[in-house]
N, C-alpha and C positions, 0 to 999 in steps of 0.2 A: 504494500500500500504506500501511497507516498503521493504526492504534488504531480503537477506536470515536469518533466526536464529535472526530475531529482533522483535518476537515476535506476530505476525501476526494471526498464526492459533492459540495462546494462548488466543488472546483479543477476536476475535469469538464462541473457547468455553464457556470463561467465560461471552458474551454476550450471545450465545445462552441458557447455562444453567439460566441467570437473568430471560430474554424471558418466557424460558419454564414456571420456579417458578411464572410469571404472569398472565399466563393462555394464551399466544400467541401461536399462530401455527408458528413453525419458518421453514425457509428452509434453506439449505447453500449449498452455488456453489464453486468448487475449483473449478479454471482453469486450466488445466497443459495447455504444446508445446508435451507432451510424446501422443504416438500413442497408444490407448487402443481396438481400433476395426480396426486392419489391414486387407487389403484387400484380405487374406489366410483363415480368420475364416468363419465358418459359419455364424456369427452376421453379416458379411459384404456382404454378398452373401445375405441373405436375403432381407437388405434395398436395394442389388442392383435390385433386382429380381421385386421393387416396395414397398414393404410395408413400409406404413408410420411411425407404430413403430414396434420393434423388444426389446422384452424382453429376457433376457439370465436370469435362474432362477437356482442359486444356493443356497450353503448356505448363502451368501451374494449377493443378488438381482441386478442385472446389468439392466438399461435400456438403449437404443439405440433410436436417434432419427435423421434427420437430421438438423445440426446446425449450418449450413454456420454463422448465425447470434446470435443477441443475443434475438432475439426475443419471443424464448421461455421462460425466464424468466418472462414474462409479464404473463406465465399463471399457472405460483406454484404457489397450491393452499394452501398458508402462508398468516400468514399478515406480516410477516418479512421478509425478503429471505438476504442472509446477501454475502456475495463475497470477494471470495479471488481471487483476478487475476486481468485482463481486465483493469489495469492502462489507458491504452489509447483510451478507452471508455467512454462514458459519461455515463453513469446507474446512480448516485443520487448521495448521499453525499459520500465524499470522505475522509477516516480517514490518516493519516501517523505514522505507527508505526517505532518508531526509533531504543527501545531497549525494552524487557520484561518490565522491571519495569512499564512501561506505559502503558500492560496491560490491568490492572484493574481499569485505569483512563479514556482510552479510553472505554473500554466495558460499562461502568458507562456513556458516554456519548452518545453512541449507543444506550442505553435502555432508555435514557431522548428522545433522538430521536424519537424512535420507538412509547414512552408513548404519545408523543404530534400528532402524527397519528390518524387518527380514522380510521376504517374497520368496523362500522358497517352498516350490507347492510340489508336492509328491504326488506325479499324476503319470500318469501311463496309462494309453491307448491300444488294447491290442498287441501288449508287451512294448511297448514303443515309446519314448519321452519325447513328447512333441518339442516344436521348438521356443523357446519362452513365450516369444508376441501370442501364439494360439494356444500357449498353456495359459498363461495372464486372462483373455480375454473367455477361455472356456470356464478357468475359475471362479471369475468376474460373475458370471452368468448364473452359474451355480448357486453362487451365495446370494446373490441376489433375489434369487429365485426358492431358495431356503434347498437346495437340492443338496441334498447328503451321499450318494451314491447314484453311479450311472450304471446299467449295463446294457451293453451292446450285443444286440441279437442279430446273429446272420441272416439271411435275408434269402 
């Protein structure tokens, strides 16, 4: 949280870049109030028309969901997910950037953060340990979903 131009999206790259160098899956959410799928596009016609998501596939990859809430956060499949925005929500730990120089004192405390985490999920497919992103996001679901045990019936 912090001001404009007080260094905010600076402490995020430089936490996400730590993340990365660890071997972490990171995610990051900016908030805007700016309207990015107005109700004239195609992208908006289509969620209205029913679909649950709506991809727009360019050179830079857009995805479209609907997000009255913040509920979807709960299913990037990271072990990090990091946020800029959303001050008046309670999502987890809460940094306050004052001015750049703190930085790199805050991201260094987000990655002490993040270190004392654990994410490992003991899940096998078929005798097979999938690859984080789609163990993260099958976990994700799971718990979400209060599901305790899956089994897979051949077909």
């Amino acid at each position: 949280m912090g001001r404009k131009d007080s260094g905010k999206t600076l402490t995020i790259e430089i936490a996400a870049r730590k993340l990365k160098e660890m071997g972490y899956t990171v995610a990051v959410v900016k908030h805007t109030h700016h309207v990015i799928n107005p109700d004239s596009k195609d992208t908006a016609r289509f969620m209205r028309s029913g679909a649950d998501v709506v991809i727009l596939h360019s050179n830079d990859c857009m995805w479209f969901w609907e997000c009255k809430e913040t509920e979807y956060l709960d299913l990037i499949p990271a072990d990090v997910v990091l946020i800029e925005g959303f001050e008046s929500v309670n999502l987890g730990n809460k940094f306050v950037i004052e001015r750049p120089e703190d930085a790199e004192s805050i991201a260094r405390e987000i990655v002490n953060r993040a270190e004392s985490c654990s994410s490992d999920i003991p899940l096998m497919i078929r005798g097979v340990n999938p690859e984080k992103r789609k163990k993260l996001i099958f976990y994700k679901l799971m718990k979400k979903w209060g599901v305790k045990e899956v089994k897979l019936l051949e077909t």
